[in-house]
N, C-alpha and C positions, 0 to 999 in steps of 0.2 A: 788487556788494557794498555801494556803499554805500546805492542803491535799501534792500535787505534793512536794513541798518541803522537805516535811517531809515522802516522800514514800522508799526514802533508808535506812532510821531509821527503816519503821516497818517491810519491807523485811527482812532485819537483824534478828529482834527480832526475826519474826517468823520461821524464819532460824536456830536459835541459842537458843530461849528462848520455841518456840510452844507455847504451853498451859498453862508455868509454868508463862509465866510472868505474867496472870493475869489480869486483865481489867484496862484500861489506868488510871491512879492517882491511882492506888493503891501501897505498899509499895514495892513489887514485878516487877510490872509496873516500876516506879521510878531507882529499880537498874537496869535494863534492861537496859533503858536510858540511864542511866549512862557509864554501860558497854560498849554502842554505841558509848560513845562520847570518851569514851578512848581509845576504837579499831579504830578511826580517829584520834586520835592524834597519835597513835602509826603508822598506816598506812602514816602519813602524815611525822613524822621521819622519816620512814624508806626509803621513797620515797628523803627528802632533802641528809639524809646520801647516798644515791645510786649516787643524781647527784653530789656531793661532790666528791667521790669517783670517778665519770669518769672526773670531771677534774682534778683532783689530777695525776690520771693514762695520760691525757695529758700534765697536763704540767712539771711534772716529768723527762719527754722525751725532752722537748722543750728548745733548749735554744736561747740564747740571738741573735746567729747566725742566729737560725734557724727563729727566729721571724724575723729580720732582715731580710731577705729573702723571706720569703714570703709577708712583706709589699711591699720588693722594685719591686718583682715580681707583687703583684697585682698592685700599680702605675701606675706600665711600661703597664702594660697589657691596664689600662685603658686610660693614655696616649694617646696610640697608638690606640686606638679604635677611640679616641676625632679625631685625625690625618685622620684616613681612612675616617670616614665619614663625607666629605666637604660639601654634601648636607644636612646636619644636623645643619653647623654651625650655621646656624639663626633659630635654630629651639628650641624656651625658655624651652618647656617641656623638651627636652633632654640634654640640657644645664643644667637647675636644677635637674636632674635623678644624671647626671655625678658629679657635685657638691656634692651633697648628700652621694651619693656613695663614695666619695672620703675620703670624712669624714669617713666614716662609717670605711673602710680599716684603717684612723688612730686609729679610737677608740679600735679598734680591736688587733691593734698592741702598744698601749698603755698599756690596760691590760693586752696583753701577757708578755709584760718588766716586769711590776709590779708583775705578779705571778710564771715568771719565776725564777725571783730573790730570792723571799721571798722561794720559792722550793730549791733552789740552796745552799740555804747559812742559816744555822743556825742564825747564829748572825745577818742578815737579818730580820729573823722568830722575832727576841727576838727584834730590834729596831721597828718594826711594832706594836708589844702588846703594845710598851711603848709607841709609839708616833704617833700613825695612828688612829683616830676617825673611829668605836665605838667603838678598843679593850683599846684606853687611858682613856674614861670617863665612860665606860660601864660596869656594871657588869654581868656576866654571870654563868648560871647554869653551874656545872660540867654535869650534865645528856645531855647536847645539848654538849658536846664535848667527841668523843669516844676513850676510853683507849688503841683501838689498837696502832698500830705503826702507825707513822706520825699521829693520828688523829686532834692533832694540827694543823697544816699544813692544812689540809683538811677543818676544821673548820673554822681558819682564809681566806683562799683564796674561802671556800664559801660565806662568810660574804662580802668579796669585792666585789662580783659579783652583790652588791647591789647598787654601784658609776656607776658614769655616767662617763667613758672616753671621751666623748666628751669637757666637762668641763674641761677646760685647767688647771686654776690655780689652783684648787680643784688636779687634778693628779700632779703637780709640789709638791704641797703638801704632797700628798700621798707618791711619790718617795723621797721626802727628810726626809720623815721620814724612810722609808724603809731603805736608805743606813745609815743615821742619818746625814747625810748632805746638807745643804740649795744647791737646784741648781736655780743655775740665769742664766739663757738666755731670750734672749727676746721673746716675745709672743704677739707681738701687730698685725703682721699678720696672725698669724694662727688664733688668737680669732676673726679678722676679719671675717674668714672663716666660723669657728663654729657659730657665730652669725646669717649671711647670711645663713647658711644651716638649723637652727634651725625655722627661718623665711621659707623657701620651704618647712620642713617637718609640720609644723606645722597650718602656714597659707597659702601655696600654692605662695609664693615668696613676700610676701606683712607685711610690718613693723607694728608694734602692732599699728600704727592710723591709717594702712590702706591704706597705701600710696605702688606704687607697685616699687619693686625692679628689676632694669633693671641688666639682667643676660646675658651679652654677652659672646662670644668665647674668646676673650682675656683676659678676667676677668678670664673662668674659667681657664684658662693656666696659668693664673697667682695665682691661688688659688692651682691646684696642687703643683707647683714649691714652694709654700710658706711651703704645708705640707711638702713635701720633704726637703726643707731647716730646717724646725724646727724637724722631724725625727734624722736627720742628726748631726744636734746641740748641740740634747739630748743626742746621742749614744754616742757622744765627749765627753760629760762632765762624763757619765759615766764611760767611757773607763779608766776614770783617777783614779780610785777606785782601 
């Protein structure tokens, strides 16, 4: 196993080094090695800086509208799916699928908010470094942030892609540091929601002792309607910036 492990190392060398590197522990050997593990770091930057760079390039494009619209589009879309298929409504697998999913469209359209914004607006960029964890307590190499244009930008909204949107208060968080303003609406049914959808993806609909969570049609209509309402809530309080 660890032969196999260690087979893209010596491909390399032999690739790169042949005959000069010398027999393995030797001082020749060693820089070899070496070399290997820098040519993966550097391969492994150049790979984060790439996918930095294509969201950067999206959501540069996106805005606040346009995220709005495709949450409320995907919703509706799934809504109406819940709607058409009557012979499904007792049917828990797809009941929890829908659930799930539904979440999924908020979390999606949470982080779109968050990095449309911080794209959008300077002064956005500059209350995020001050007050959004990891860029408030962290310190950071200049080498991990690139001197092009925008690579700030780029840097910070790759670093976000590390939060969980799902996690309500933790993003309430996020965005209040973002605009630099506390937003307060309420959040005891959407984290309802999150909660129950955390228990499907994780345990297959059953509460951490085990116990099974009864996921009916009207619950989930009513679990949509709550993300919508709290979507809805947040765009308001924004709106007022």
């Amino acid at each position: 196993m660890r032969y196999e492990e260690l087979q893209p190392m010596y491909e390399w060398i032999e690739e790169n080094y042949g005959e000069d590197a010398g027999e393995e522990g030797s001082k020749t050997w060693n820089e070899a090695v070496k070399a290997f593990e820098e040519y993966c770091e550097e391969q492994q930057r150049l790979e984060q800086e790439a996918q930095w760079q294509d969201e950067y390039d999206y959501y540069i494009f996106l805005t606040l509208k346009d995220a709005d619209h495709i949450f409320n589009k995907d919703l509706s879309e799934l809504g109406n799916m819940l709607a058409a298929n009557s012979s499904m409504a007792a049917n828990p697998t797809y009941l929890k699928m829908v659930l799930a999913h539904a979440v999924t469209i908020l979390e999606t359209y949470l982080e779109d908010v968050v990095k449309s914004l911080i794209i959008s607006n300077d002064s956005y960029l500059q209350n995020t470094i001050k007050n959004v964890k990891p860029f408030s307590d962290t310190s950071f190499k200049l080498s991990e942030i690139s001197i092009e244009k925008d690579g700030i930008k780029k840097f910070v909204i790759g670093k976000l892609s590390d939060n969980l949107y799902h996690d309500i208060p933790k993003v309430l968080k996020i965005l209040s540091g973002v605009i630099g303003k506390k937003i307060e609406i309420s959040i005891k049914d959407v984290c309802r929601v999150t909660v129950i959808r955390h228990d499907i993806v994780h345990r297959n609909g059953k509460s951490k002792d085990g116990k099974h969570i009864e996921i009916t049609h009207s619950f989930v209509l009513e679990s949509l309607a709550s993300i919508k309402s709290f979507a809805r809530n947040l765009r308001a309080n924004l709106s007022q910036l």
